[in-house]
Every structure is written in structure tokens, then in C-alpha cells.
N, C-alpha and C positions, 0 to 999 in steps of 0.2 A: 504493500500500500504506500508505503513512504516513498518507495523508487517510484510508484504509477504518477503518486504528487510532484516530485520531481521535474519528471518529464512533460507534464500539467504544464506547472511555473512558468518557465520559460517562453512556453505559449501566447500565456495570457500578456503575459509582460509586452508581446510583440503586437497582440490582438490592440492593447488601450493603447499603445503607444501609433496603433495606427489611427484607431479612432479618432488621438486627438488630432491626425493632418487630416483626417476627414471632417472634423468639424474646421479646422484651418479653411479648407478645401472649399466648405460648403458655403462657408461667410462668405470667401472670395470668390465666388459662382455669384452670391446675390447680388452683391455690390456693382460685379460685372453686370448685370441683366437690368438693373435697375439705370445703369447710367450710360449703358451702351445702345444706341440705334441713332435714327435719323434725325432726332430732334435732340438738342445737346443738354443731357441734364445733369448735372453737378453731383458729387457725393454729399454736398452742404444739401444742396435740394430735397435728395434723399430724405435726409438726414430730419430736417425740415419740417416735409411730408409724413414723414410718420410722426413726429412729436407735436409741431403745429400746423396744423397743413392750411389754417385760414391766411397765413403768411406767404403763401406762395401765387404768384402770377396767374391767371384763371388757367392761360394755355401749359405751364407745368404740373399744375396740379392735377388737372384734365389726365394728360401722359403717363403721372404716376399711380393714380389712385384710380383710374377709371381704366386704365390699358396693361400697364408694366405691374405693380405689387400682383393683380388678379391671376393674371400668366404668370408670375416667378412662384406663386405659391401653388399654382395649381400645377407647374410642372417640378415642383419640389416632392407635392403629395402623391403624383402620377408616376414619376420615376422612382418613389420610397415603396410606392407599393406593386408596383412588376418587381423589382430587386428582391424585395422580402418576400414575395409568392414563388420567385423562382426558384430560391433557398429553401421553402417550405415544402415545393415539390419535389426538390433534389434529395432530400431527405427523406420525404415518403417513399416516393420512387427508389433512395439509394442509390442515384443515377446523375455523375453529375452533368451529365448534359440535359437532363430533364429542363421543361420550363412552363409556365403557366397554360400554354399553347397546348399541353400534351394530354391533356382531357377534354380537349373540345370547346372550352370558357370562350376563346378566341375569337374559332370562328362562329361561336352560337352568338355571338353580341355583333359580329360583323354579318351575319344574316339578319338579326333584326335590323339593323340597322341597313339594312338594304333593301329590307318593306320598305322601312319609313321613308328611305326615298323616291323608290321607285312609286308605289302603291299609296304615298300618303295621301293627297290630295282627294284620292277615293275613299280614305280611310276614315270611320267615323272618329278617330279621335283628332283627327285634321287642324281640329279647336287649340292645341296642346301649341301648334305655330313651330316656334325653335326648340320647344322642349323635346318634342318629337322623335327625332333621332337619339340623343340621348335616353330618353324611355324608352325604347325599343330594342334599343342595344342592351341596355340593362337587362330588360325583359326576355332576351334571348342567350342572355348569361346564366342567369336562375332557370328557365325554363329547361336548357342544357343538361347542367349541374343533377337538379333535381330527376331528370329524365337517366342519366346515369347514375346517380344514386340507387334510385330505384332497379336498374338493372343489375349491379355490379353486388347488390347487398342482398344475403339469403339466411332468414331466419338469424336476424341481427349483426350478423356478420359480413361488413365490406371485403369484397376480395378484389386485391391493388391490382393484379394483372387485368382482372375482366375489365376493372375501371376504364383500363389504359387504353385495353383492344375497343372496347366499345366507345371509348371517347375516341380513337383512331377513323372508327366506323361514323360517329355520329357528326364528325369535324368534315368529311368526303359528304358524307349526306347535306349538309348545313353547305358547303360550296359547292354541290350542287345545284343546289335550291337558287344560291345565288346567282349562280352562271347561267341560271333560264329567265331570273328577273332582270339581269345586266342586260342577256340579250331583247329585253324587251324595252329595255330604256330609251328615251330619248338624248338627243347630244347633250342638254345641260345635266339633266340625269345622268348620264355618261362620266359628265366632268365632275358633278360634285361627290360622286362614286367613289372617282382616280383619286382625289383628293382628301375624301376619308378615307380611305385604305390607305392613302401616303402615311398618313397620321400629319398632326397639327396641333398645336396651343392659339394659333392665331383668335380663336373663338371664346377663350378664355373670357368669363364674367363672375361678378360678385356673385349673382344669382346659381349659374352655374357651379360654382365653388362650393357655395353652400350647400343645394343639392348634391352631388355629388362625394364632395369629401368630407363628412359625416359616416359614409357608406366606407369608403375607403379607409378613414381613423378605426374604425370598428375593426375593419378585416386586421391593419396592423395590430389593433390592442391585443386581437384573439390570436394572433401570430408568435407575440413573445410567448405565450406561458407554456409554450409547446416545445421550446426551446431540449428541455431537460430526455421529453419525450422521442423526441426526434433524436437527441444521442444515443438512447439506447434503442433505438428502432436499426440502429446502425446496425446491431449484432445480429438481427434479423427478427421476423417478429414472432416465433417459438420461444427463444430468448429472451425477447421481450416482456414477455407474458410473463413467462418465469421468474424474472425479479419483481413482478409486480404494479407492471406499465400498464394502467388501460388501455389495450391500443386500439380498442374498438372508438371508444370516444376520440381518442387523439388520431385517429382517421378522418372519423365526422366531422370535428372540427378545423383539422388541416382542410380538406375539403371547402368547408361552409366558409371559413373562412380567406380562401383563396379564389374561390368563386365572388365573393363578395367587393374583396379589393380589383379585381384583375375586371373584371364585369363593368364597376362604376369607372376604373382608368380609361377601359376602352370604348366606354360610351362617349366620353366629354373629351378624348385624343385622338380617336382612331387606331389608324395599325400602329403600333409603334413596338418594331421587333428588337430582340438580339438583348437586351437591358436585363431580362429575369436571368439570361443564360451568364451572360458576359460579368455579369457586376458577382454572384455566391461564389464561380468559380474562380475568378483572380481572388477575392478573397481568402478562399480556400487555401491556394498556392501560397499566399503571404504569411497568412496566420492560422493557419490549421482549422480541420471539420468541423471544430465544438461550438453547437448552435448559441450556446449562451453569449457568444461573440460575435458570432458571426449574421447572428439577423437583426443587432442593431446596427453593426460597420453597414450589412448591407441598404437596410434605407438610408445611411447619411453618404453613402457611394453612390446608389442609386437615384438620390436626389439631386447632388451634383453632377452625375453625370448626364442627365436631362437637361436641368438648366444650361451648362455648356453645351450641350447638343443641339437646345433649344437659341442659344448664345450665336451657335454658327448659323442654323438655318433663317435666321432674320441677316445676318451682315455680308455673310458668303454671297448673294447677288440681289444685292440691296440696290434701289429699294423694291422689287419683290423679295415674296417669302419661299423658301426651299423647305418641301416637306417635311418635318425633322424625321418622319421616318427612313430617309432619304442618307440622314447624317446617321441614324445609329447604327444601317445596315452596312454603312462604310468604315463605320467603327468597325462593328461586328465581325467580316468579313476578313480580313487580315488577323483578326483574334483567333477565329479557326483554325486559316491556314496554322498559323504560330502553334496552335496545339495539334495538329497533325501532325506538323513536322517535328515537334516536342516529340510525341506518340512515336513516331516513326525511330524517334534518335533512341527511345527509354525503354522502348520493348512495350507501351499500349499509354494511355490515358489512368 
């Protein structure tokens, strides 16, 4: 036990010590996002605005409080909670390439969300206006979930493989669906399609926020206590059992609450991929498995690395905006390769 401790220590010591450049990190994400674009605004401004903001010029005020705070916090809350769902899945699954994507949450929220475009206008809830798409995404996030729940669970017992094959199954079905509503679109239909699938913050509002990221705080809250569970889910869940883990509830809840965050992100963002994968496992590699560390690093990584994602796809071809799902898959995408050819050099992943 004392050597296990040992071996622990060190860990942790590297875990907090990253934590704290990721609070460094995340400060200096905000600061950036609040004073960088096309209209020039000060860190005194900032500064200003959040303390007295009756003080500030009508048109800075307007920029920071009605445009920029709404988007920096909403893609603080959107990038914390794919980051900590993708660790949460990594851990259920045991897989670290797992990602929130791999139960079907994804694309059951980007088929609602492709009624509400395509079909809204027919659609009695037509009244809902711009609320629309984000409730439908939502609603095809739970509907999902729920609908694999029910398959994957037998006589109270979740089984993680059916989970996965049936969320496989139901994710093909669900882009199905959508590939007959696409092709039924019209051009603006078309366009506003491409550009929720891109993923975006541009849309970001107070109302939004609020909506929203209540739904999202939740799924984080129910993420930490899981923390302890999910290490020893690691041993396997025979194992698991065996020292005393409920792992039936701490299925449900990984679940419910991974469904919950990843649902509400991708309703009020759109696509926005590579973030649940890319952010648990560099973590991993830095500071080791132990969720007790690693699913807070992961939301203050994954909140940072949005904002700067979000950072680049407003200035990179300014003044339009670049999908930011556009910047994470360019992240993304060389982070694989790196771990292939990792895998290749080390004998696997």
C-alpha cells in the first residue's frame, strides 16, 4: 500500500501542477476573446464592463455585454462539457479513443436539428422562432439516449457493448434520416445545414446561455462524483463489483449525464468535433488515468481550448467567420496522425 501511495504522489503533484497552467491558460483564453476582433476593445474596457459597465461608450458596451462575454462563456461551458463527457466515456468504454459521438448523442441532436430546419416552418411548434433548432437538437439527444437505454438495459442491468453496437446502429439510422431531409432541402436550407454541422458560437445569446447551460452545469456537476467510480471501472466491471462499486448506477449516471451535457452543447454549437477525444487523452499522457484529476484538468483544457478555437475562427478570415468546427478538426487531425505514429513507434496506443 505504501509503494501503491508512492507511485500515486508523484502523479498528483504533476496533475495540480498542470491544473494550475490551465487555469493560467484559461484566464489568458478570456482576456484574448474579450479584446480581440474587429472592433478594438481594451482590457481596461473589459475590465470596466464587468465591474461598471454604465461607464462604458453605448457602442463598447453593446460589443461586450450583448456579443463577446455571451460567446466567451458559452464557449467556455460548450468546450468544459464535450472535454469532461469525452473522459467520462473513455472511462466507461475503457477506450481511450472513445468520445461522446460513440453512443449516438451526436448525431441524434444533429437529426433533430435537421427537422427543425428543414420541416420547421410546417412544424406546429414553428411559434418556438430561434428557439427551434436548439429544442430539437436537445430533443433528439434525450430521445436517443433514452431509446438506447432502453435497448442496451435487461432486467436492470446496462450492458456497455450493446450500448455501443446499438448507439453504432442508431447514429447510421439518425444520418440516414438526415440524408433524405438534406436531400429534400432547399439552397438556404442547404446553407444553414453546412453551417450547423460546421459548428459555431456566432449565435451565442444571454437567453441562449441561460437555456442551455443550466442543462450543461448539471451534466458537469453529475460528472465529478463519478470520478472514484470510473477508476475502478478500470479493473473491469467483475472487479468492480467486487470491491463494492455500484456500477449499475454509475453506468446510469455516466450515461444521463453525458447525454445531458453533450445534447445541450450540440444544440446551441452545432458539430463541433475532435474536443471530447483530443483534450482526456493528452491529458492522460501528461498526468496519468486517475479521474479524480483528470475530469477537472479536463473542463478547464476543454474550455480553453474552444475559446482559442473559437479565438481563431473569428480573426483567421476576418471579417467573416470560419466555422470553428472547421479549427478543431485541424487541431484534431494532426493529433491523430501524432498518435498513430506514437502507436506505430511503441508497439499500439
Amino acid at each position: 500500500m505504501v509503494a501503491y501511495a508512492d507511485s500515486i504522489a508523484p502523479r498528483r503533484a504533476i496533475a495540480l501542477r498542470v491544473r494550475g497552467w490551465l487555469w493560467v491558460a484559461l484566464i489568458a483564453s478570456c482576456i484574448l476573446s474579450l479584446t480581440t476582433g474587429a472592433t478594438g476593445v481594451t482590457l481596461w474596457d473589459a475590465l470596466v464592463a464587468l465591474l461598471t459597465p454604465a461607464e462604458l461608450p453605448l457602442s463598447s458596451k453593446v460589443v461586450l455585454w450583448d456579443i463577446r462575454l455571451p460567446r466567451m462563456l458559452m464557449a467556455m461551458v460548450v468546450g468544459a462539457s464535450l472535454a469532461v463527457s469525452g473522459a467520462v466515456m473513455q472511462g466507461l468504454f475503457r477506450n481511450p479513443l472513445a468520445d461522446p459521438g460513440i453512443v449516438g448523442v451526436s448525431a441524434g441532436a444533429g437529426t433533430g436539428a435537421v427537422v427543425a430546419i428543414v420541416l420547421g416552418g410546417a412544424m406546429p411548434f414553428a411559434a418556438l422562432g430561434p428557439w427551434l433548432v436548439p429544442v430539437a437538437a436537445a430533443a433528439g439527444a434525450w430521445a436517443t439516449i433514452m431509446v438506447l437505454y432502453l435497448i442496451a438495459t435487461r432486467r436492470g442491468v446496462t450492458a456497455i457493448a450493446t450500448l455501443l453496437l446499438a448507439g453504432i446502429a442508431i447514429a447510421a439510422l439518425a444520418g440516414a434520416l438526415s440524408g433524405v431531409l438534406i436531400y429534400a432541402a432547399d439552397d438556404t436550407q442547404l446553407r444553414d445545414l453546412t453551417f450547423w454541422g460546421l459548428g459555431s458560437l456566432a449565435g451565442a445569446t444571454w437567453t441562449k446561455l441561460l437555456a442551455a447551460g443550466p442543462l450543461m452545469l448539471a451534466g458537469l456537476a453529475c460528472a465529478r462524483p463519478l470520478a472514484r467510480g470510473l477508476n475502478g471501472l478500470a479493473l473491469g466491471e467483475a472487479a468492480a463489483h467486487h470491491i463494492g462499486l455500484p456500477v449499475q448506477r454509475l453506468k446510469r449516471l455516466a450515461i444521463l449525464s453525458t447525454a445531458a451535457a453533450t445534447g445541450a452543447a450540440v444544440a446551441v454549437s452545432g458539430g463541433i468535433g475532435f474536443v471530447g477525444i483530443v483534450v482526456p487523452h493528452l491529458l492522460r499522457l501528461i498526468s496519468g488515468p486517475d479521474h479524480e484529476e483528470l475530469l477537472p484538468n479536463a473542463a478547464l483544457m476543454g474550455a480553453s481550448l474552444l475559446l482559442l478555437a473559437d479565438l481563431i475562427s473569428r480573426v483567421i478570415v476576418a471579417p467573416a467567420e470560419l466555422p470553428i468546427g472547421i479549427v478543431t478538426a485541424t487541431l484534431g487531425g494532426p493529433f491523430f496522425l501524432w498518435l498513430l505514429l506514437r502507436g506505430r513507434t511503441f508497439g499500439g496506443l
